[in-house]
N, C-alpha and C positions, 0 to 999 in steps of 0.2 A: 135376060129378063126384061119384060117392058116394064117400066118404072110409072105408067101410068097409074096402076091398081094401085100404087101403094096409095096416093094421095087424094082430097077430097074433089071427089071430079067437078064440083061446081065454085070454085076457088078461080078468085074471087072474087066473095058476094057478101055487100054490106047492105044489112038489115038496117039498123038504126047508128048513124054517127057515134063511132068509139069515141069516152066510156058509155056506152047504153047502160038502160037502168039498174041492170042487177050486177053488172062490173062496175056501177059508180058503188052498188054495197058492199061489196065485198073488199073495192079501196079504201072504205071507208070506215069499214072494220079495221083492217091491216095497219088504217092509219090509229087507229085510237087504241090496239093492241099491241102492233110491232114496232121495233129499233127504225129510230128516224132516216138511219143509215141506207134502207131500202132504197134503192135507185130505179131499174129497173122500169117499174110502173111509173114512172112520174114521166121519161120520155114518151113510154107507149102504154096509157093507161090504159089497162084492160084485166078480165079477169078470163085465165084458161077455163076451156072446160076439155077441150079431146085436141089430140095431133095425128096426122097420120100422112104419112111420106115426107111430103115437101110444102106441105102445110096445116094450120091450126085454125080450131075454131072457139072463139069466146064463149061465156057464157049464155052470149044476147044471140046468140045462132049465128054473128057475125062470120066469114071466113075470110083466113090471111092466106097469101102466100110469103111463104117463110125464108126470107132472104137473110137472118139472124143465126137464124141453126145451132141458139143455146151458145151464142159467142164458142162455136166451134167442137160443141161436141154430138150434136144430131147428124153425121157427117154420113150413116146407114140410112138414117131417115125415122122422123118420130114413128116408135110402133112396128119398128120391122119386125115381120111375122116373127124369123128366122129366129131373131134375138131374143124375142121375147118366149120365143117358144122352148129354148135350152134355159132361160134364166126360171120358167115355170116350172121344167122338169126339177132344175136342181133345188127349189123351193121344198121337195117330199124327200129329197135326201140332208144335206148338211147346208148352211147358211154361214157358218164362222170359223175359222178355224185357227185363227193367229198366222203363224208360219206351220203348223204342222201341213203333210203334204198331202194331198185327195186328188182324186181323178180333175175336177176342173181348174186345180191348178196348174195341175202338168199339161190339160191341155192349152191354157193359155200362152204358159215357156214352150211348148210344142210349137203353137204355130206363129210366136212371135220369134224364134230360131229361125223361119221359113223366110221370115220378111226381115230382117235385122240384117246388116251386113255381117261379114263370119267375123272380121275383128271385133265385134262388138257382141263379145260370145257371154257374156254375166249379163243375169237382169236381177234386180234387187227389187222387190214392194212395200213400197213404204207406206206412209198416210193416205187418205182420198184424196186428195188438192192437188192441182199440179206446185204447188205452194210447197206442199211436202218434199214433193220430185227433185224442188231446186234447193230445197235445206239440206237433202240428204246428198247431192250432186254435189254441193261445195262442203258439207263435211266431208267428200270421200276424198275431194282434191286435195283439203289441207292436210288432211290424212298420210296421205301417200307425199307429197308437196314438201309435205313442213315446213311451208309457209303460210303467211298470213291474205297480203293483200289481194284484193279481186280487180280485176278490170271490166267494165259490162259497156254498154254503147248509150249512148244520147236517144232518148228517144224507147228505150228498154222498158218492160214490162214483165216482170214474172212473178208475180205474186205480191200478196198481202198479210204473210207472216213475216214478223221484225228481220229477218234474214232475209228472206226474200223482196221483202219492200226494202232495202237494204242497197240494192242491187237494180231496184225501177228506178229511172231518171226524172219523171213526171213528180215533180215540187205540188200538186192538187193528192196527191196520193200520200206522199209522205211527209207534205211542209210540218204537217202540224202535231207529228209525231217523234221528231229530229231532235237528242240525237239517237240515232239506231246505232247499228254494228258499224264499227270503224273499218277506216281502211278498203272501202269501197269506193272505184275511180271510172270516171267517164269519159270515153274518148266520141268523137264523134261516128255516128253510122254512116254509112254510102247512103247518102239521102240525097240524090242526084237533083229533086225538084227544090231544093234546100238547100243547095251546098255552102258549108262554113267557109269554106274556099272559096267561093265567090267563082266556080268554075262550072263551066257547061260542058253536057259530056262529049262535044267534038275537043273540046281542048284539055279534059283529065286527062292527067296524069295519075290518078288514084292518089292524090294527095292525102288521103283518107286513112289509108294503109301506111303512108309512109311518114303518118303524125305518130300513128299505133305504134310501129316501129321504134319514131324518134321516145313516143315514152316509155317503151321497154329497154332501150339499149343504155340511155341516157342516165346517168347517176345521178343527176343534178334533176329529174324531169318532178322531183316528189313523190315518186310511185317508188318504195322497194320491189322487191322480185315478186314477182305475182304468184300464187298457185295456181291461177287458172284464171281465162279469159271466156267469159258468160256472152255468146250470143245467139242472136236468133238468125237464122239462116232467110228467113222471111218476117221482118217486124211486123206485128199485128197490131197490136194495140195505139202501139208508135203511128199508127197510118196507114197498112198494109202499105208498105216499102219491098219496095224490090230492089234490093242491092248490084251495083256494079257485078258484071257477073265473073271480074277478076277479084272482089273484096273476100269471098269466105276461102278460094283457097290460097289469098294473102297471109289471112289472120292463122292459117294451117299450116303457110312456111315461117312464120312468125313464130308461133308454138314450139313448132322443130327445132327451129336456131336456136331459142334461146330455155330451152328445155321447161315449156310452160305448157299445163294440161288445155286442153281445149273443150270447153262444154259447150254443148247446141241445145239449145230448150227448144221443141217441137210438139211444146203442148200444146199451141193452138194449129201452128201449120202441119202437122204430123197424119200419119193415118189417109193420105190419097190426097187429101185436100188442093196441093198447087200440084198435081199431074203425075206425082211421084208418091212412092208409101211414104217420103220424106222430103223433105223441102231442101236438107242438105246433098239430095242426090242428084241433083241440077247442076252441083259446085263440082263434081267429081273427087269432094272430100270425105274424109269420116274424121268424126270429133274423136276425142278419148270417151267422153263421157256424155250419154244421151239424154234428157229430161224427155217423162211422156206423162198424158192423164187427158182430160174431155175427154175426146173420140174413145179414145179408148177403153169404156165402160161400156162401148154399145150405144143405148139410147139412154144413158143419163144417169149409168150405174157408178158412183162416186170407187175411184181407185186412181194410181198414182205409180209413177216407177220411172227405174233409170236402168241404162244399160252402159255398159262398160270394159272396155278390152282387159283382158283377165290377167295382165302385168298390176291393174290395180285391186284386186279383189285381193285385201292384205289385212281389212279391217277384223275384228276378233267376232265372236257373237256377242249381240245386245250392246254392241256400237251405236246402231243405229234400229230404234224399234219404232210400231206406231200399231197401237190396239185393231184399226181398221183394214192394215195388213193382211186378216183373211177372212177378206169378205168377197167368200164365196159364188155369190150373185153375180157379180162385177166380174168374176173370174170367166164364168158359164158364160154370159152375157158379150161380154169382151171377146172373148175366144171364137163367138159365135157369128161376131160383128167383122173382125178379121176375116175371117173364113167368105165371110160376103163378099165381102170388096175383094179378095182375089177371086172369087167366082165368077162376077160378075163383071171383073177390070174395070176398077171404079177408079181408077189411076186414069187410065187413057178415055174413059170418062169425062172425067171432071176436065182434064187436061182440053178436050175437042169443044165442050160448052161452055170453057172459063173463055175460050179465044172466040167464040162467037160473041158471048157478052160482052167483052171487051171490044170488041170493035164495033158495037151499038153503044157505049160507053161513049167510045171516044168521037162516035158522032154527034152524042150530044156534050161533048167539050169545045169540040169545033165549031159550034153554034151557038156559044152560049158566050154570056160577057161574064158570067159567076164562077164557073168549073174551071178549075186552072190548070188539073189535071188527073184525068183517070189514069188508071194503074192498075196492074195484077198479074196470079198467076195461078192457072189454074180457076177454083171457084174462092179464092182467097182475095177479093177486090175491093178498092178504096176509088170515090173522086173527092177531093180535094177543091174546099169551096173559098174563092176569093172574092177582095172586094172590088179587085183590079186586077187582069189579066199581066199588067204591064209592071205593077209593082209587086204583085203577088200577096200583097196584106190579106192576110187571112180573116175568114168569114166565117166565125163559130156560132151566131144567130143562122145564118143562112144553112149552115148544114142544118143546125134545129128544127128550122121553120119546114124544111122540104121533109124529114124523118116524122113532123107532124101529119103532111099533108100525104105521106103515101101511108103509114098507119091509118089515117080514113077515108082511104079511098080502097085498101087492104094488101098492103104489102108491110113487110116486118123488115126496119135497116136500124142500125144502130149505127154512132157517132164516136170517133174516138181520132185519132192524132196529136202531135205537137201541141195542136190548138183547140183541141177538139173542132174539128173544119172540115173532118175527112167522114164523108161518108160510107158504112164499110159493109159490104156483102160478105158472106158467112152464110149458105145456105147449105140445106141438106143436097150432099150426092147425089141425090136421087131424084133432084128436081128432075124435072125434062123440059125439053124446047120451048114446048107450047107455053107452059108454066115464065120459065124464064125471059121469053118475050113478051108478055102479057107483064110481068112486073117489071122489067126494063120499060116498056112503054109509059105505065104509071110514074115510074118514077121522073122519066124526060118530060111527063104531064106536067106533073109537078116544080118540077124548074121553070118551064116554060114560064106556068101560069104566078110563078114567083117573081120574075124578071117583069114579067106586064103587070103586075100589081105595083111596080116600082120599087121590089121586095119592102 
């Protein structure tokens, strides 16, 4: 399929400097009606009005190209026909249906069997949130476990239910809500550009793995025996981090030995995204237990699930419930969205334009005194903004300042890392070349013209 049609062919073209008039009304409403909590708008003030492929257009007639992609769930591309066209049909049939069973639920378990590994033969759906995904993923560990403690990674991110935020390492998310759920423990991730070890990767040793190690074996380390060790196979939020590509099936010999459940959250790297239907299929591992949700509703259809080797499928009924469970739409929609990306091999896709961006990426690292370093894989990418190349002091203005400047100039990147410093691409699948080069350009504008303003 040429991926051209789907998006707006004159993308992008800025009308009036965002927020333009009638996106400063509608923030302005949002501010005097809605929870202060809104984020969002306040980095890339704007107000939508249509999306289509691999790009958006505001209400001012502005057009972005959309390097954000719904923090990872436009992954088909806003408005794909395909999706939208099964989630319209099931619209004159059935819309809800709890757990009872209908045609597009089976076909969702249909063609998510197709793409699942076979050990990861149970899928369960739970709430819409991928937030859901990981409450129901560590009640099923402790479940089967009957244990208590969790172990997750520095730098983690899975949500923002008290369980789930429980389990994110990031003190801005949960400082001011502490204490949550106990017995939640962090070890450090393979954050190669960061190492707490103070090592560079010609001289790892995976010291990383073998701290993980020393706190599972260790009696004395603090941590009782875990039920299960929570990671992401690709950090997103953390940085888009690309782990040592010994760390995840470390953490899966790890598991084994010392008989601890393994969970992999793939809610935002999941569904094609770094070159694979899965980000842990890089590792040549499988978890015990899956976390899924974004991409997986299609183009923005709220749902939520975990998959899991069927030695744990032990729980009773109404263990684990959640009213939005059969929503329908999300089923149609989702099923419809799968079905795409293996038609279209949006795996070896994304896989051949994340490696082109990437190495436009890292040219503009190489030339720059602010980028300390780009990263990625697949279309799942981060640079990483310093104030010095040579001490690496992180630069969380400087990512702002450049996420301002390519929002008006019309590209869409969002900020997030350790430090918030890392700039992070998340666009739809379907971007194409032209597209991608044209907002990689913007964005190296943008640095540039950062550095000669004396930032």
């Amino acid at each position: 399929m040429d991926f051209k049609e789907l998006s707006f062919p004159d993308a992008p073209l800025i009308k009036t400097i965002p927020p333009g008039p009638e996106s400063q009304a509608y923030l302005s409403y949002q501010s005097s009606h809605e929870s202060s909590a809104v984020s969002y708008p306040r980095g890339m003030p704007m107000a939508l009005r249509r999306g289509q492929g691999a790009t958006v257009e505001d209400v001012d007639g502005n057009i972005y190209i959309d390097f954000f992609g719904g923090a990872g769930v436009m992954n088909v591309g806003h408005g794909n026909p395909a999706v939208i066209e099964a989630a319209r049909q099931q619209l004159d049939e059935v819309t809800h249906s709890l757990d009872i069973p209908n045609p597009a639920r089976q076909a969702m378990v249909e063609v998510l069997s197709e793409v699942l590994p076979e050990e990861l033969g149970k899928v369960f759906f739970g709430g819409p949130t991928g937030s859901d995904a990981v409450e129901a993923a560590v009640k099923l560990a402790r479940y089967n476990s009957k244990r208590y403690p969790m172990i997750a990674f520095e730098g983690a991110y899975h949500g923002m239910t008290a369980g789930a935020l429980s389990l994110c390492s990031g003190s801005p998310f949960k400082g001011d809500f502490l204490p949550l759920i106990p017995e939640a423990h962090f070890v450090p991730y393979s954050y190669c550009y960061r190492c707490p070890f103070n090592r560079e990767p010609e001289t790892c040793d995976l010291e990383c793995g073998k701290f993980l190690e020393h706190v599972v074996e260790d009696s004395h380390s603090g941590v009782g025996e875990p039920a299960a060790i929570l990671v992401e196979a690709i950090q997103g939020e953390g940085g888009s981090i690309i782990p040592d590509e010994r760390f995840i099936p470390r953490i899966r010999q790890i598991c084994d030995k010392y008989d601890i459940l393994m969970i992999d959250d793939e809610i935002q790297a999941g569904f094609c995204r770094t070159g694979k239907m899965f980000a842990f299929e890089h590792t040549g591992t499988v978890p015990d237990i899956m976390t899924m949700s974004k991409a997986l509703g299609g183009v923005g259809f709220p749902i939520s699930a975990v998959a899991y080797k069927e030695r744990l499928d032990t729980w009773p009924p109404g263990k684990h419930i959640g009213t939005f469970r059969g929503h329908v739409i999300a089923y149609a929609g989702g099923a419809a969205a799968i079905r795409f990306m293996l038609e279209n091999d949006l795996a070896d896709y994304a896989l051949n334009l994340g490696e082109m961006i990437l190495s436009l990426l890292k040219g503009i690292e190489a030339g720059s005194e602010i980028v300390g370093e780009a990263r990625g894989r697949g279309l799942m990418l981060g640079v990483e903004f310093v104030q010095d190349k040579a001490t690496r002091e992180p630069a969380p203005e400087l990512a702002a300042r450049v996420r301002t400047l390519c929002h008006q100039r019309g590209v869409l990147i969002e900020i997030g890392g350790h430090y918030f410093n890392v700039a992070r691409f998340l666009p739809p699948l379907v971007l194409t070349e032209e597209l991608a080069r044209r907002g990689v350009e913007i964005f190296a504008d943008s640095v540039r013209d950062l550095e000669k303003s004396g930032r």
